[in-house]
N, C-alpha and C positions, 0 to 999 in steps of 0.2 A: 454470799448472802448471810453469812453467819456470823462477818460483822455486824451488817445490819440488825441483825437482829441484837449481837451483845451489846450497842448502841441504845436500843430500847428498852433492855433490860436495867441497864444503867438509869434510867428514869423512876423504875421503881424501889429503888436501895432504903430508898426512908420507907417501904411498909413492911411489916412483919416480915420477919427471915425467910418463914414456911412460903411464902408468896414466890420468891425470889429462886426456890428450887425446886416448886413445880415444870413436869414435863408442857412441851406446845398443847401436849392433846388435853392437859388438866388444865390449862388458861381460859379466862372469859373469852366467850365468842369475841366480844369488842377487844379484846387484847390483842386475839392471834390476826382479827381483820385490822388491825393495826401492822401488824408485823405484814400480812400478805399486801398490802396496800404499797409497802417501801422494797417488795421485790422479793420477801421471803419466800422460797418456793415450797418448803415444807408446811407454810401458813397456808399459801395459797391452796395448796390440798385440802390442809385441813378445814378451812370454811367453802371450800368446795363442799366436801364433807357434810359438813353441819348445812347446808344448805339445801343439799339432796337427802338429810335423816329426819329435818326440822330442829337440829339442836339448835339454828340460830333463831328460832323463836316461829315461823313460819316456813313450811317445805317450796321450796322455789326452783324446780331440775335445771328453770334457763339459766339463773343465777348461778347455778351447782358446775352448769356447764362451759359455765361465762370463767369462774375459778379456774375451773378443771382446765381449760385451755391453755389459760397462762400457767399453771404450772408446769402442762407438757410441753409447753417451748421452750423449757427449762433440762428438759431432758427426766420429766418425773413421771415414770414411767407406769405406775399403779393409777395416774388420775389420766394417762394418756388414755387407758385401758376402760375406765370410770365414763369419760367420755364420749369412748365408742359406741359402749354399752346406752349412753342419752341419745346420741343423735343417731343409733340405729334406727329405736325404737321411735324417738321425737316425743316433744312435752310441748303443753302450750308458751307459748311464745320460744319454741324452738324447732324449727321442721325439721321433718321425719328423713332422713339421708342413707340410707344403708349403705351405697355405696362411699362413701365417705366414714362410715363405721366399720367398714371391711377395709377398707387402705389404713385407718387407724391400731385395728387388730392388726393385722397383717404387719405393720410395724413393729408394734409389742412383742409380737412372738418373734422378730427374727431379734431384736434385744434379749430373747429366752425367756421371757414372761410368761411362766405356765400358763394360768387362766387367760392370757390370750389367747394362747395356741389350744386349749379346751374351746374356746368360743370361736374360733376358726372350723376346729370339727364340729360344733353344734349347726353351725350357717350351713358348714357341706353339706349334711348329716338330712337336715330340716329343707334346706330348702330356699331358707327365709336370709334374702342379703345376697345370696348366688347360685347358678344352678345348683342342683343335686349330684353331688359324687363323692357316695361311699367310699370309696376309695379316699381321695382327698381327705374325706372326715376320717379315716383310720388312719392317715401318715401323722397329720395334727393330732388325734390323742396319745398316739405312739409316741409323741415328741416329748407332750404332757410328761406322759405313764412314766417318762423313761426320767423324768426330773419328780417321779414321787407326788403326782399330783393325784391323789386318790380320786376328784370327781373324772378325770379321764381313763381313767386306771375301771372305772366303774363302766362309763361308756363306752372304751374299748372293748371291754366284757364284752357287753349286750353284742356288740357287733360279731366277736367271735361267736357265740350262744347261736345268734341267728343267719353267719353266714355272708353279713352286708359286706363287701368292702374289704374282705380276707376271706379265707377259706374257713369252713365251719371249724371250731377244734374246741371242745366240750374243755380239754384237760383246761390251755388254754385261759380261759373264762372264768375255769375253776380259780386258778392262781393269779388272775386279774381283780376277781371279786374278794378275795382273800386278803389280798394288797390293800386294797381299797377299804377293807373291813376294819383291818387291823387299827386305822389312823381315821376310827370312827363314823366313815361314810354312812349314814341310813339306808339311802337305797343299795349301795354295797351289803351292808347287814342283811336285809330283804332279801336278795338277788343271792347271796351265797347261801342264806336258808333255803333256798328253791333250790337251788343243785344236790345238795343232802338229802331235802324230799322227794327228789327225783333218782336221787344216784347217778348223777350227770357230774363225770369228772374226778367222784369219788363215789365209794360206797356208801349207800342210802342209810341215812340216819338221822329219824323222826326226833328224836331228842333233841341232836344238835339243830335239825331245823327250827324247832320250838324255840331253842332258846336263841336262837341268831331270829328271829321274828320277832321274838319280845323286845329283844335288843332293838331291833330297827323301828320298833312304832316307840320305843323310848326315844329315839332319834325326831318325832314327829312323821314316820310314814304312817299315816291313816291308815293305808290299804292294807299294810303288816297284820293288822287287827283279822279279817279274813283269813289269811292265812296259818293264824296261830287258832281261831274257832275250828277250821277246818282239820288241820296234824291234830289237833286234841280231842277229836271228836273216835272215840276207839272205830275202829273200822267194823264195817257189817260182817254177821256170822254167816258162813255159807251156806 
Protein backbone atom coordinates (compact mmCIF):
# COMPACT_ATOMS: atom_id res chain seq x y z
CA UNK A 1 0.00 0.00 0.00
CA UNK A 2 2.81 2.35 0.32
CA UNK A 3 3.05 2.56 -3.29
CA UNK A 4 -0.13 3.47 -3.43
CA UNK A 5 -0.02 5.91 -1.51
CA UNK A 6 3.68 7.37 -3.10
CA UNK A 7 1.58 7.30 -6.35
CA UNK A 8 -0.81 9.95 -4.87
CA UNK A 9 1.59 11.80 -3.28
CA UNK A 10 3.33 12.27 -6.65
CA UNK A 11 0.12 14.20 -7.71
CA UNK A 12 0.83 16.92 -5.34
CA UNK A 13 4.56 17.90 -6.19
CA UNK A 14 3.40 21.27 -7.87
CA UNK A 15 2.01 22.72 -4.26
CA UNK A 16 4.00 24.05 -1.58
CA UNK A 17 6.96 21.87 -0.41
CA UNK A 18 5.47 22.00 3.31
CA UNK A 19 2.30 20.28 1.90
CA UNK A 20 4.37 17.27 0.49
CA UNK A 21 6.05 16.40 3.99
CA UNK A 22 3.12 16.47 6.18
CA UNK A 23 2.44 13.19 8.12
CA UNK A 24 -1.23 10.99 6.89
CA UNK A 25 -2.55 12.27 10.24
CA UNK A 26 -1.74 16.24 9.21
CA UNK A 27 -3.52 15.53 5.64
CA UNK A 28 -7.04 16.94 4.61
CA UNK A 29 -9.82 14.57 5.53
CA UNK A 30 -10.41 14.56 1.54
CA UNK A 31 -6.71 13.60 0.94
CA UNK A 32 -6.27 10.66 3.27
CA UNK A 33 -10.15 9.49 2.08
CA UNK A 34 -8.45 9.53 -1.07
CA UNK A 35 -5.58 7.45 -0.09
CA UNK A 36 -7.97 4.94 1.92
CA UNK A 37 -10.41 4.65 -1.11
CA UNK A 38 -7.12 3.10 -3.43
CA UNK A 39 -6.46 0.57 -0.45
CA UNK A 40 -4.34 2.55 2.06
CA UNK A 41 -4.66 0.75 5.21
CA UNK A 42 -3.03 3.37 7.42
CA UNK A 43 -5.74 6.00 5.64
CA UNK A 44 -8.37 3.69 6.08
CA UNK A 45 -7.78 3.93 9.97
CA UNK A 46 -7.35 7.13 9.88
CA UNK A 47 -10.76 8.37 8.32
CA UNK A 48 -12.02 5.60 10.36
CA UNK A 49 -10.72 7.94 12.82
CA UNK A 50 -12.15 11.09 11.84
CA UNK A 51 -15.32 9.61 11.27
CA UNK A 52 -15.91 8.17 14.87
CA UNK A 53 -14.19 11.93 16.45
CA UNK A 54 -16.08 14.10 13.65
CA UNK A 55 -12.96 15.46 12.20
CA UNK A 56 -14.40 14.64 8.96
CA UNK A 57 -16.91 17.26 9.35
CA UNK A 58 -19.89 15.22 10.95
CA UNK A 59 -19.60 11.99 13.67
CA UNK A 60 -20.80 8.90 11.80
CA UNK A 61 -19.69 5.45 14.18
CA UNK A 62 -21.44 3.23 11.01
CA UNK A 63 -19.09 4.88 8.64
CA UNK A 64 -16.26 4.85 11.39
CA UNK A 65 -17.07 1.18 11.53
CA UNK A 66 -17.42 0.74 7.73
CA UNK A 67 -13.40 2.26 7.63
CA UNK A 68 -12.41 0.45 10.60
CA UNK A 69 -13.26 -2.90 8.84
CA UNK A 70 -11.43 -2.69 5.86
CA UNK A 71 -8.40 -1.72 7.61
CA UNK A 72 -8.73 -4.88 9.80
CA UNK A 73 -8.59 -7.13 6.84
CA UNK A 74 -5.53 -5.66 6.43
CA UNK A 75 -4.06 -6.92 9.28
CA UNK A 76 -4.40 -3.21 11.33
CA UNK A 77 -4.85 -4.19 14.38
CA UNK A 78 -5.61 -0.80 16.65
CA UNK A 79 -8.84 -0.27 14.17
CA UNK A 80 -9.53 -4.13 14.52
CA UNK A 81 -9.73 -3.12 18.26
CA UNK A 82 -11.67 0.44 17.34
CA UNK A 83 -14.16 -1.75 15.89
CA UNK A 84 -14.93 -4.06 18.46
CA UNK A 85 -15.26 -1.58 20.70
CA UNK A 86 -18.55 -0.02 17.77
CA UNK A 87 -20.13 -3.15 17.33
CA UNK A 88 -20.13 -4.21 20.98
CA UNK A 89 -21.76 -1.42 21.96
CA UNK A 90 -23.64 -0.69 18.38
CA UNK A 91 -24.52 2.97 16.89
CA UNK A 92 -27.35 3.77 14.63
CA UNK A 93 -27.17 2.24 11.55
CA UNK A 94 -24.86 -0.30 13.10
CA UNK A 95 -26.29 -3.34 15.40
CA UNK A 96 -25.48 -3.93 18.59
CA UNK A 97 -23.24 -7.51 18.31
CA UNK A 98 -21.17 -8.32 21.46
CA UNK A 99 -20.52 -11.45 20.59
CA UNK A 100 -18.82 -10.53 17.53
CA UNK A 101 -16.95 -7.73 19.51
CA UNK A 102 -15.72 -10.43 21.94
CA UNK A 103 -14.28 -12.70 18.92
CA UNK A 104 -12.88 -9.27 17.67
CA UNK A 105 -11.03 -8.66 21.01
CA UNK A 106 -10.26 -12.00 21.58
CA UNK A 107 -8.26 -11.77 18.25
CA UNK A 108 -6.44 -8.58 19.16
CA UNK A 109 -5.09 -9.69 22.19
CA UNK A 110 -3.88 -13.06 21.00
CA UNK A 111 -1.80 -10.56 18.23
CA UNK A 112 -0.64 -8.90 21.98
CA UNK A 113 -2.75 -5.84 21.64
CA UNK A 114 -2.86 -4.61 25.22
CA UNK A 115 -6.12 -2.65 25.36
CA UNK A 116 -7.57 -5.64 23.84
CA UNK A 117 -6.60 -7.98 26.23
CA UNK A 118 -7.60 -4.79 29.00
CA UNK A 119 -11.16 -5.06 27.25
CA UNK A 120 -11.25 -8.75 27.46
CA UNK A 121 -10.83 -8.33 31.42
CA UNK A 122 -13.34 -5.59 31.47
CA UNK A 123 -16.22 -8.03 29.57
CA UNK A 124 -15.11 -10.80 32.18
CA UNK A 125 -14.92 -8.43 34.92
CA UNK A 126 -18.53 -6.69 34.14
CA UNK A 127 -20.34 -9.07 32.74
CA UNK A 128 -21.38 -7.09 29.63
CA UNK A 129 -20.41 -9.43 26.26
CA UNK A 130 -19.96 -12.82 28.42
CA UNK A 131 -20.45 -14.42 31.57
CA UNK A 132 -18.79 -13.17 34.65
CA UNK A 133 -15.32 -14.67 35.54
CA UNK A 134 -13.17 -12.95 37.85
CA UNK A 135 -10.83 -15.12 37.17
CA UNK A 136 -10.83 -14.80 33.37
CA UNK A 137 -10.74 -10.95 33.88
CA UNK A 138 -7.49 -11.18 36.20
CA UNK A 139 -5.46 -13.61 33.43
CA UNK A 140 -6.54 -10.79 30.66
CA UNK A 141 -5.23 -7.80 32.85
CA UNK A 142 -2.27 -9.87 33.91
CA UNK A 143 -1.40 -10.20 30.23
CA UNK A 144 -2.15 -6.26 29.96
CA UNK A 145 -0.07 -5.46 33.39
CA UNK A 146 2.69 -7.60 32.28
CA UNK A 147 3.17 -5.52 28.72
CA UNK A 148 3.07 -2.03 30.94
CA UNK A 149 -0.35 -1.21 30.30
CA UNK A 150 -1.08 1.03 33.20
CA UNK A 151 -5.13 0.93 32.84
CA UNK A 152 -4.75 -3.00 33.56
CA UNK A 153 -2.09 -2.67 35.91
CA UNK A 154 -4.76 -0.26 37.69
CA UNK A 155 -7.66 -2.96 37.44
CA UNK A 156 -5.62 -5.74 38.31
CA UNK A 157 -5.03 -3.59 41.58
CA UNK A 158 -8.65 -3.19 42.28
CA UNK A 159 -9.03 -6.94 41.87
CA UNK A 160 -6.06 -7.84 44.29
CA UNK A 161 -7.51 -4.82 46.99
CA UNK A 162 -10.75 -6.66 46.83
CA UNK A 163 -9.95 -10.27 46.39
CA UNK A 164 -12.03 -10.93 42.97
CA UNK A 165 -10.37 -13.49 40.77
CA UNK A 166 -6.84 -13.84 42.85
CA UNK A 167 -6.49 -14.06 46.33
CA UNK A 168 -6.70 -10.82 48.51
CA UNK A 169 -2.81 -9.31 48.63
CA UNK A 170 -2.97 -5.61 49.83
CA UNK A 171 1.19 -5.53 49.11
CA UNK A 172 0.13 -6.55 45.72
CA UNK A 173 -2.17 -3.77 44.73
CA UNK A 174 0.11 -1.55 46.41
CA UNK A 175 2.82 -2.07 43.47
CA UNK A 176 0.09 -2.54 40.77
CA UNK A 177 -1.42 1.00 41.61
CA UNK A 178 2.22 2.27 41.84
CA UNK A 179 2.90 0.86 38.22
CA UNK A 180 -0.12 2.34 36.96
CA UNK A 181 0.69 5.68 38.79
CA UNK A 182 3.89 6.33 37.80
CA UNK A 183 2.72 6.40 33.65
CA UNK A 184 0.03 8.95 34.88
CA UNK A 185 -3.12 6.84 35.24
CA UNK A 186 -5.84 9.00 37.33
CA UNK A 187 -7.70 6.43 38.77
CA UNK A 188 -4.18 4.73 39.63
CA UNK A 189 -3.31 8.37 41.30
CA UNK A 190 -6.78 7.92 43.21
CA UNK A 191 -6.40 4.42 44.20
CA UNK A 192 -2.79 4.53 45.35
CA UNK A 193 -3.73 7.83 47.59
CA UNK A 194 -6.19 5.42 49.24
CA UNK A 195 -3.61 2.85 50.15
CA UNK A 196 -1.35 5.53 51.97
CA UNK A 197 -4.61 6.81 53.81
CA UNK A 198 -5.33 3.60 54.76
CA UNK A 199 -1.87 2.03 55.32
CA UNK A 200 -2.86 -0.77 53.09
CA UNK A 201 0.36 -2.16 51.52
CA UNK A 202 2.55 0.59 52.91
CA UNK A 203 2.62 2.73 55.91
CA UNK A 204 -0.07 5.40 56.29
CA UNK A 205 0.79 8.59 54.94
CA UNK A 206 -1.78 11.44 54.83
CA UNK A 207 0.60 13.81 52.82
CA UNK A 208 1.35 11.40 50.35
CA UNK A 209 -2.24 10.58 49.99
CA UNK A 210 -3.03 14.33 49.65
CA UNK A 211 -0.91 14.80 47.14
CA UNK A 212 -1.50 11.64 44.86
CA UNK A 213 -5.38 13.00 45.16
CA UNK A 214 -4.61 16.28 43.97
CA UNK A 215 -2.73 14.59 41.32
CA UNK A 216 -5.50 12.38 40.21
CA UNK A 217 -8.50 14.96 40.14
CA UNK A 218 -5.64 16.92 37.99
CA UNK A 219 -6.01 13.77 35.91
CA UNK A 220 -9.92 14.70 35.66
CA UNK A 221 -11.15 12.08 38.61
CA UNK A 222 -14.02 14.29 39.99
CA UNK A 223 -14.30 11.98 42.85
CA UNK A 224 -10.44 12.71 43.90
CA UNK A 225 -11.99 16.19 45.01
CA UNK A 226 -13.80 14.19 48.15
CA UNK A 227 -10.98 12.62 49.03
CA UNK A 228 -8.54 15.45 49.23
CA UNK A 229 -11.60 17.62 51.43
CA UNK A 230 -11.60 14.75 53.55
CA UNK A 231 -7.29 13.97 54.41
CA UNK A 232 -7.37 17.89 54.78
CA UNK A 233 -9.92 18.13 57.11
CA UNK A 234 -7.46 17.94 60.53
CA UNK A 235 -8.96 15.15 62.47
CA UNK A 236 -11.34 15.52 65.49
CA UNK A 237 -9.70 16.20 69.21
CA UNK A 238 -10.56 13.43 71.42
Amino acid sequence: MTNLRALLVLAFLFVPAQLTAQTLENLPFDKQLQLAKVGDVDAQFAVGLAYETGRSGQPDEAEAAKWYRQAALQGQVDAQYRLAKLVTKGTKGLKKDPATGLKLFADAAAKGYAPAMNALGLIYQTGQGATVDPKKAAEWYRKAADLKFAESENNLGMLYLEGKGVGRDLGEAFKLFERAAAQGDGWALNNLGGMYEMGWGSPPNRDKALDLYRQALAKGIVSAQANIDRVSTPPASP
